[in-house]
C-alpha positions in Angstrom: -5.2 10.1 -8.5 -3.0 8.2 -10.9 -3.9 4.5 -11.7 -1.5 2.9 -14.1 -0.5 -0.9 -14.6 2.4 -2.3 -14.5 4.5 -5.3 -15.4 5.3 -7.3 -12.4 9.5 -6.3 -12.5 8.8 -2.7 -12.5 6.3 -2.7 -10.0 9.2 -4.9 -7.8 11.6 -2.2 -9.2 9.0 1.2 -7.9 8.2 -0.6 -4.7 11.5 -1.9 -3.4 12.0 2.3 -3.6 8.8 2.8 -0.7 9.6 2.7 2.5 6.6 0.5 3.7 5.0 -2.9 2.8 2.2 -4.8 3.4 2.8 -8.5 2.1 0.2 -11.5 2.5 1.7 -15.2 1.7 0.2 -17.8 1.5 2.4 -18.5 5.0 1.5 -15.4 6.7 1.1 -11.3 6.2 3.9 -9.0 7.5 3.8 -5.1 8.0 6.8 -2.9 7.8 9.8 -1.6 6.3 9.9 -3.5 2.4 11.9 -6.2 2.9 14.9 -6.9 0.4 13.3 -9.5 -1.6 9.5 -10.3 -1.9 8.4 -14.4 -1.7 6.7 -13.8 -5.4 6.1 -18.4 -5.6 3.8 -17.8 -2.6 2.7 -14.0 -2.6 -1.4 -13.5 -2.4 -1.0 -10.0 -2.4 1.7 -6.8 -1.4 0.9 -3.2 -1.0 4.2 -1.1 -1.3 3.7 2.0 -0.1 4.7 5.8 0.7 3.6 9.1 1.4 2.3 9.8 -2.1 1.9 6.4 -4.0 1.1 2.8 -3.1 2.7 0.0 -5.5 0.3 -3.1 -6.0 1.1 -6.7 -6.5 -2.2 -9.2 -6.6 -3.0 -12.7 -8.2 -5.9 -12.4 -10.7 -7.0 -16.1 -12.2 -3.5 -17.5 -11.1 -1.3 -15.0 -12.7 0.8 -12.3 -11.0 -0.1 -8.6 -11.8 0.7 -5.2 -10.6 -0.6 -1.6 -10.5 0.6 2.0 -8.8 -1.7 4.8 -7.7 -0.1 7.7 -7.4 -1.8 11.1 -5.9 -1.2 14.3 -7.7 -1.4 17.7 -6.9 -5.3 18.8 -6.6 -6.7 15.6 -5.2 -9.0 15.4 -2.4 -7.3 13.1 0.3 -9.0 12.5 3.7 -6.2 10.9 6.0 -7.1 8.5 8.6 -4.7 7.1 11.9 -5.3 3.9 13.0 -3.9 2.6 16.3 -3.0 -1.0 15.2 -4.0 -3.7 18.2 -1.6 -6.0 17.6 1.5 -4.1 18.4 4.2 -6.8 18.9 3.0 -8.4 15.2 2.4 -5.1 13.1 3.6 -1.5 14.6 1.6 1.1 16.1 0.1 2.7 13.6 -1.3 3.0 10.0 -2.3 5.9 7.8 -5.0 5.1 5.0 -5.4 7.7 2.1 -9.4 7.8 1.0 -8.8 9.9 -2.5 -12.3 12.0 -3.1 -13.7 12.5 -6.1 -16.9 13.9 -7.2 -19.9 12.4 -9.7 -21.6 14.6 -12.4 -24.1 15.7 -9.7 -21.2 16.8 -7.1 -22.2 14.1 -5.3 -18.6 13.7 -3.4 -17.5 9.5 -3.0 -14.3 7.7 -2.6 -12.3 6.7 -5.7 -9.5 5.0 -4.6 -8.0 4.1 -0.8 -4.0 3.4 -0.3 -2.0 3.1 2.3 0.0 6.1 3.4 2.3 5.3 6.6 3.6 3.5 9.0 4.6 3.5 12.3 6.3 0.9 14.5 8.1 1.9 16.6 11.7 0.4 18.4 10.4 -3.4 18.5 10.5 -3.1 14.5 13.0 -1.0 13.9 10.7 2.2 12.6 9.5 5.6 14.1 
C-alpha cells in the first residue's frame, strides 16, 4: 500500500479520473459516479475511488487537505461486498479493501481500508 499526500488540485485532478465517489457536505453525502465538479466551500469530506486506489479529500483544523492510497502488487487485500439498505439513495452495493500487513512478531492487522467499488444499478445510472 501506497500512502502519499497531496495538494488539494491534484488530488481534484487524480480523482475526477475514478470512476466512483463518496462526498459528504455539509448539505448531505452522495454515493456514485464522481460528479463533474466537487462543492469544495462546503465539502467535510470525499473518497474518490477505484479498483486500485482511493483519492482522499478531508478538513483537518479548517483547512482542506488530500491524500491517495494506492495498492501495489504484493499487498494483502481482503475484499468485502456490502449490500447497501438504502437502495433508492446510494446503489446496491459497496466493495471495501482491508490492506493486511504484518507486525515484527507476524502478528497479521489491517493497515489501511479504502473503498474499492460500486454498484448501483439502472436507478443511478451504474452496473
Amino acid at each position: 500500500m501506497r500512502r502519499e499526500k497531496l495538494n488539494v488540485q491534484e488530488a481534484l485532478r487524480r480523482g475526477s479520473a475514478l470512476p466512483y465517489g463518496w462526498i459528504c457536505t455539509l448539505s448531505g453525502v452522495s454515493l456514485g459516479p464522481v460528479p463533474g465538479e466537487l462543492p469544495l466551500e462546503e465539502l467535510v469530506e470525499a473518497r474518490l475511488f477505484g479498483p486500485t486506489e482511493e483519492v482522499r479529500l478531508f478538513r483537518r483544523e479548517g483547512e482542506l487537505q488530500a491524500a491517495v492510497l494506492a495498492e501495489e502488487p504484493g499487498d494483502r487485500v481482503l475484499a468485502e461486498t456490502y449490500a447497501i439498505e438504502n437502495k433508492a439513495l446510494f446503489g446496491n452495493e459497496l466493495t471495501v479493501h482491508q490492506i493486511l500487513d504484518a507486525d515484527e512478531d507476524g502478528q497479521c492487522y489491517i493497515a489501511a481500508v479504502r473503498l474499492a467499488d460500486w454498484k448501483g444499478g439502472a436507478e443511478h445510472g451504474g452496473k
